[in-house]
C-alpha positions as semicolon CSV with decimal commas, in nm:
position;residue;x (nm);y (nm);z (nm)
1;X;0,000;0,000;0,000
2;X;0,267;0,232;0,102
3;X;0,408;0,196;-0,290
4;X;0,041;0,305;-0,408
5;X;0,056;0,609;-0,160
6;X;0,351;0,744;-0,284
7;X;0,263;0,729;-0,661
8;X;0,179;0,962;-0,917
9;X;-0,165;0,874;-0,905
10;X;-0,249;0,960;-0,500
11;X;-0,293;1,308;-0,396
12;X;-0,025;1,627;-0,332
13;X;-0,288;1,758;-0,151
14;X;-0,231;1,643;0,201
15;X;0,116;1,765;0,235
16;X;0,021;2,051;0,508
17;X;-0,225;1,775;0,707
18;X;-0,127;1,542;1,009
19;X;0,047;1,277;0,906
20;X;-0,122;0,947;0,892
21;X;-0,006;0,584;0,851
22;X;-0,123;0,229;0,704
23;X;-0,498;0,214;0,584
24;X;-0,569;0,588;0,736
25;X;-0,294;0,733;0,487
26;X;-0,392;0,555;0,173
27;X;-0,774;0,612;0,245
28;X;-0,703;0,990;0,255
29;X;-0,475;0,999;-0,003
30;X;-0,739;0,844;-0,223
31;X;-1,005;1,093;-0,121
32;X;-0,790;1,339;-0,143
33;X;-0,656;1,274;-0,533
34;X;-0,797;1,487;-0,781
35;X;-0,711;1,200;-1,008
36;X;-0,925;0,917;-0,868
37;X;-1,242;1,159;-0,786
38;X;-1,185;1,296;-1,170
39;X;-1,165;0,891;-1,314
40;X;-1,437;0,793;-1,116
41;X;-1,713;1,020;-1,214
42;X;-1,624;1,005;-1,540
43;X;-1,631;0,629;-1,529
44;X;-1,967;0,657;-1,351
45;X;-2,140;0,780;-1,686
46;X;-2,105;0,525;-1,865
47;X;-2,120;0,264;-1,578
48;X;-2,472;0,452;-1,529
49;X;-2,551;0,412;-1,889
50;X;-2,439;0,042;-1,956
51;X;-2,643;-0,060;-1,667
52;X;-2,936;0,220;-1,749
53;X;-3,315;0,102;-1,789
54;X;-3,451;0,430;-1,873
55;X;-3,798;0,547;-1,836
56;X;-3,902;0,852;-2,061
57;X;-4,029;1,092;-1,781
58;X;-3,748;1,053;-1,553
59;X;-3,491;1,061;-1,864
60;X;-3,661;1,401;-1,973
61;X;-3,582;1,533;-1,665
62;X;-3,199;1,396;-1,602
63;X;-3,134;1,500;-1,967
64;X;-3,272;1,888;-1,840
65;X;-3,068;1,848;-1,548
66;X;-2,708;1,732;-1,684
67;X;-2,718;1,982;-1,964
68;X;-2,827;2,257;-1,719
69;X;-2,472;2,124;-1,543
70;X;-2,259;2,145;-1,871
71;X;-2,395;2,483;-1,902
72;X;-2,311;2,608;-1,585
73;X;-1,941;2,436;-1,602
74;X;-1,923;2,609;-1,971
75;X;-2,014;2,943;-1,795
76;X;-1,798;2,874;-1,532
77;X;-1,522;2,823;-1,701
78;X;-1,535;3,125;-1,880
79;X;-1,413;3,320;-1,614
80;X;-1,147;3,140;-1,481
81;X;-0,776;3,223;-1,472
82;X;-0,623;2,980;-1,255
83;X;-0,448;3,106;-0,929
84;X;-0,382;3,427;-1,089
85;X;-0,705;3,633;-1,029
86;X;-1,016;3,556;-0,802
87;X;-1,331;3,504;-1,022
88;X;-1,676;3,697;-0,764
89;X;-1,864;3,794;-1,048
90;X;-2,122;3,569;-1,235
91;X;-2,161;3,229;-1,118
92;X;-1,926;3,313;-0,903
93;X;-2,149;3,550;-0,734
94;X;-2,358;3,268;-0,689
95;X;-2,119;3,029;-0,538
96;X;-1,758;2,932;-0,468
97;X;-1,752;2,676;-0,702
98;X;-1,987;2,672;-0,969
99;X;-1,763;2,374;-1,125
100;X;-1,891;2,182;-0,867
101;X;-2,208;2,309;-0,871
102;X;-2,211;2,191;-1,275
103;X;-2,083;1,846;-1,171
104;X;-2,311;1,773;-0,922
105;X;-2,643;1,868;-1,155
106;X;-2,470;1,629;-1,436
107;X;-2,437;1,392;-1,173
108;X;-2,755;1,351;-1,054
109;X;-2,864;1,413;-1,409
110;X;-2,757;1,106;-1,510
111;X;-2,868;0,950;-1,183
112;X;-3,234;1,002;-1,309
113;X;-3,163;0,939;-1,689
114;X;-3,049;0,616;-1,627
115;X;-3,362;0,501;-1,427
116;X;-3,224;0,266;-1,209
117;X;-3,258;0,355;-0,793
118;X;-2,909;0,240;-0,691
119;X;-2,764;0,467;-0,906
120;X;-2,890;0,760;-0,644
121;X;-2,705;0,559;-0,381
122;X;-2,388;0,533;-0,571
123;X;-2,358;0,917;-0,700
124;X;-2,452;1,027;-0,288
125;X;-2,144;0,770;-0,190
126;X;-1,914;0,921;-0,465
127;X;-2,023;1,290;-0,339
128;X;-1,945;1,237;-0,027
129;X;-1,634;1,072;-0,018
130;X;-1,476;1,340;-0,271
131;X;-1,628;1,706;-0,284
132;X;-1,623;1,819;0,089
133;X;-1,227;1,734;0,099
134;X;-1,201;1,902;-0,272
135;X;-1,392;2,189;-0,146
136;X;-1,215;2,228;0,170
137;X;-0,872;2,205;-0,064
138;X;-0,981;2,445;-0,270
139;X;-1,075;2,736;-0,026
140;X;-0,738;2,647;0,158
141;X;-0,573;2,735;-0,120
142;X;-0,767;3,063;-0,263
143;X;-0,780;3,193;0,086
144;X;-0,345;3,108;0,059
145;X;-0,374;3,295;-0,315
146;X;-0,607;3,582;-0,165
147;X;-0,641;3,649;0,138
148;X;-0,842;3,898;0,293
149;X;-0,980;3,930;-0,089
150;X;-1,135;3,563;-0,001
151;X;-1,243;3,611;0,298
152;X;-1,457;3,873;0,247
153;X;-1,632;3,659;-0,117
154;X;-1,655;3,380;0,073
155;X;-1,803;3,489;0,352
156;X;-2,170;3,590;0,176
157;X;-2,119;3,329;-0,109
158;X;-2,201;2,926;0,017
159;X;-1,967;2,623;-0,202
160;X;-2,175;2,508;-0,415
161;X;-2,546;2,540;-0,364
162;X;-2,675;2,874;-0,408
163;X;-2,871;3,096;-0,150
164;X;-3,045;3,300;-0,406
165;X;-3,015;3,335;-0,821
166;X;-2,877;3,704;-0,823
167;X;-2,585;3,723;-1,063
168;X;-2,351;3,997;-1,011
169;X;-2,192;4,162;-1,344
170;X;-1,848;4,247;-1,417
171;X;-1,583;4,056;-1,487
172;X;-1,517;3,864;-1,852
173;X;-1,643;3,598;-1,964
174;X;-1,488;3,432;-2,288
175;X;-1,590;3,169;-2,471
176;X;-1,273;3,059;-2,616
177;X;-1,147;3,030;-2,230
178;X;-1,405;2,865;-2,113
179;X;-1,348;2,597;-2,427
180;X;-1,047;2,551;-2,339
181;X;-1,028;2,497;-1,943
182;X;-1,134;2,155;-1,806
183;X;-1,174;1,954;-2,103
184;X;-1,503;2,139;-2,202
185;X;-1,504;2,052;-2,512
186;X;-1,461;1,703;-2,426
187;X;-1,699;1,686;-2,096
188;X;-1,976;1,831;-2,389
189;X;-1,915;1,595;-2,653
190;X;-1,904;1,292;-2,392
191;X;-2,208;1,409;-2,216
192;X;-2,468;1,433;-2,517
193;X;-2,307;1,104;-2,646
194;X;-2,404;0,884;-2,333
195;X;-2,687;1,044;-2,309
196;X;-2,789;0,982;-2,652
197;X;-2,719;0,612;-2,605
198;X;-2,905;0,598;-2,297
199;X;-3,211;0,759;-2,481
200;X;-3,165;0,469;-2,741
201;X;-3,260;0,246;-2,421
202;X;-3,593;0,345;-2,401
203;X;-3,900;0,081;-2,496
């Protein structure tokens, strides 16, 4: 185990916790990888799909819900410029992280498109093991980047669910950016395919 800990593949992310040892350390380390929580949910899709015995009013609605997500990651990343400048305005005036916030409606998007009830058991299980430690990263480090700058966002903006739908202007958003950051392009194309096939499913 301690071979897998100290691979490429576990996280850089723990660095500044306690230090842990045996099971503790490689459980954390896994949690903690941006790696394994990126593989898994996108090996969740198509897990979701393969397995998927779609009915047409629940896929209507997980089809609305995990394109409203690509949309808001598209948004999203429109306005990012990595540790360089803090994003407040548009969905960032919403919440912290509005990435998240697109994953999470994808997610559970494809929880209902794929009509099966375990799948809401699985995509809960995968949330909670990853995101609260990714979120809690993630502010670390901003608040590191930007100090009082973050404090004072953060403290009227929640993570990822959103207290109200008031978007604040300013800021740039660019299309080519947001294109670019994250795999978009990709994440779109990969989306509307699975959920295309699942579609396909339906009697």
């Amino acid at each position: 185990m301690s071979a897998l800990a100290d691979s490429g593949y576990m996280s850089r992310r723990t660095a500044d916790l306690p230090p842990l040892t045996g099971l503790s350390h490689v459980i954390r380390e896994i949690r903690y990888s941006e790696f394994f929580r990126q593989a898994i949910g996108v090996l969740l899709i198509p897990f979701y799909a393969l397995l998927a015995n779609p009915l047409p009013n629940s896929f209507a609605v997980g089809c609305i819900l995990a394109l409203i997500g690509m949309l808001v990651r598209l948004y999203a990343s429109g306005f990012i410029i990595k540790n360089k400048q803090l994003a407040t305005n548009g969905p960032y005036s919403l919440v912290r992280h509005p990435l998240y916030t697109g994953n999470l409606l994808l997610m559970i998007g494809f929880t209902f498109a794929c009509g099966q009830w375990w799948a809401l058991l699985v995509s809960g299980a995968f949330w909670w093991v990853y995101y609260p430690v990714a979120i809690e990263y993630e502010d670390c480090k901003l608040h590191g980047l930007f100090g009082a700058a973050w404090e004072a966002w953060s403290g009227t903006v929640p993570a990822v669910i959103p207290n109200n739908l008031r978007i604040h202007g300013g800021g740039s958003w660019s299309f080519e950016t947001s294109w670019k950051q994250n795999y978009e392009a990709v994440i779109v194309i990969y989306t509307i395919f699975w959920l295309v096939y699942i579609g396909l499913q339906i009697s």
